[in-house]
N, C-alpha and C positions, 0 to 999 in steps of 0.2 A: 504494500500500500504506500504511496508518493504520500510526502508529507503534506502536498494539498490536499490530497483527500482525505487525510487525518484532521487536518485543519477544518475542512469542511463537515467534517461527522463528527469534530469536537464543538463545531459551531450550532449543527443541527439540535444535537444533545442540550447542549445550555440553549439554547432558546426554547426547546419545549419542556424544559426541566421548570427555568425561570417561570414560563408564562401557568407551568399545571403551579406552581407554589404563591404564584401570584394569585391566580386566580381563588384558590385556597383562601389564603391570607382575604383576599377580598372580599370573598362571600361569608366569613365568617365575623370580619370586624365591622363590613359594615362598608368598610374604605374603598375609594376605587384607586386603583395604583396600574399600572403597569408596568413592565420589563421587559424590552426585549435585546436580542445581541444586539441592535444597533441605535435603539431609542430608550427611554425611560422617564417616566414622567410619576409621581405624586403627590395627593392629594395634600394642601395646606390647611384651607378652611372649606366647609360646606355648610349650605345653607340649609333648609330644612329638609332638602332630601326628597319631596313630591314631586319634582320634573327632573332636574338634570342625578342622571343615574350612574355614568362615567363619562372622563374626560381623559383620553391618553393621547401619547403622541406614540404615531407609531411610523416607521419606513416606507416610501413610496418608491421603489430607484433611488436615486442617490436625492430623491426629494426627501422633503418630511411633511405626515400629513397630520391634522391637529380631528381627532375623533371624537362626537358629542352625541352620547345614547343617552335618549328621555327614557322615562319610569313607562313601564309597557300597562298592559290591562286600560283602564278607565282613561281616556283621551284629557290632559289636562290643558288648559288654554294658555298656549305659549303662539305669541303672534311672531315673535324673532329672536334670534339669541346674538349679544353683542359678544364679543371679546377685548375686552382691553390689556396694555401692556402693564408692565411694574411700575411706571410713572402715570397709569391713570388716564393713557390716551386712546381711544377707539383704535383697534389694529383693522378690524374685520367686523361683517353684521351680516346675518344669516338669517333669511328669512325663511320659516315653519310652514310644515302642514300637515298632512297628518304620518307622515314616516315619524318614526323609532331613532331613526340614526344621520349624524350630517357628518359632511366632512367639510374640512379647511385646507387648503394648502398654503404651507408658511413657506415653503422655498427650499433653496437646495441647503444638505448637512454639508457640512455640520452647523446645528441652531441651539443654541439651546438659551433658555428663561425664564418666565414668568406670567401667566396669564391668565387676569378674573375672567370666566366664562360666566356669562349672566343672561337668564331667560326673562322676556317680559310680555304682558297683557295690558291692552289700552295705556300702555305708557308707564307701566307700575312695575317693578322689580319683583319678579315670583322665584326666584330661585338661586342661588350663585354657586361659583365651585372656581378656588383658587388653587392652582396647579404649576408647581415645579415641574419644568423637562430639562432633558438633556438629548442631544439625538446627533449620533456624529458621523461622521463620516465614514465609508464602508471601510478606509484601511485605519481607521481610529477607532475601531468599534472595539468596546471591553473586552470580545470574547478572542478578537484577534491578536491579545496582547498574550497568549502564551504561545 
């Protein structure tokens, strides 16, 4: 076996090792986090928890995409969801309907920050989720440092 393909079925292995322990960790605390070999992102503060249900960043190609799952069952009234940065400025605004899941694209890795994700109805604040990421570039990525 070529050490890229060690490389690569060592890479395989922590990513789906990360994401089953994450997910783990996730469904039991409550939190939404992610991990993957070349992204990672969690949770700082959450709001009350009734719409926004995770916020990860995760790999697109050498992009990075910003992932936002609403609370599934009973359809809550979220008309849009903004994103702001760490200094409080609109990055992105996402308009709702009735899908479960949006994505973002924040641009090419490596990015990594800070981002309020906040859902709203008739102009009112229903929900927030503050999130650390990190998401790097494919020859920066954690798993390819051994």
């Amino acid at each position: 076996m070529s050490s890229r393909s060690t490389l690569m079925s060592r890479r395989a292995i922590l990513a789906a090792g990360t994401a089953l322990a994450t997910a783990a960790v996730a469904g039991c605390s409550g939190r939404a986090e992610s991990s993957r070999a070349d992204c990672e992102a969690g949770v700082v503060r959450h709001g009350d928890s009734e719409i926004l249900q995770e916020v990860i960043v995760r790999p697109d190609g050498d992009d990075a995409l910003l992932h936002v799952h609403l609370v599934g069952g009973t359809p809550k009234s979220t008309e849009r969801l903004r994103v702001y940065d760490l200094a409080g400025n609109l990055e992105y605004e996402i308009p709702t309907d009735d899908r479960r899941s949006y994505f973002q694209h924040l641009g090419s890795r490596p990015t990594h920050g800070r981002f309020r994700v906040v859902s709203y109805d008739d102009g009112e604040e229903t929900d927030e989720m503050v999130v650390d990421f990190n998401c790097w570039a494919e020859d920066d990525s954690i798993s390819g440092a051994s």
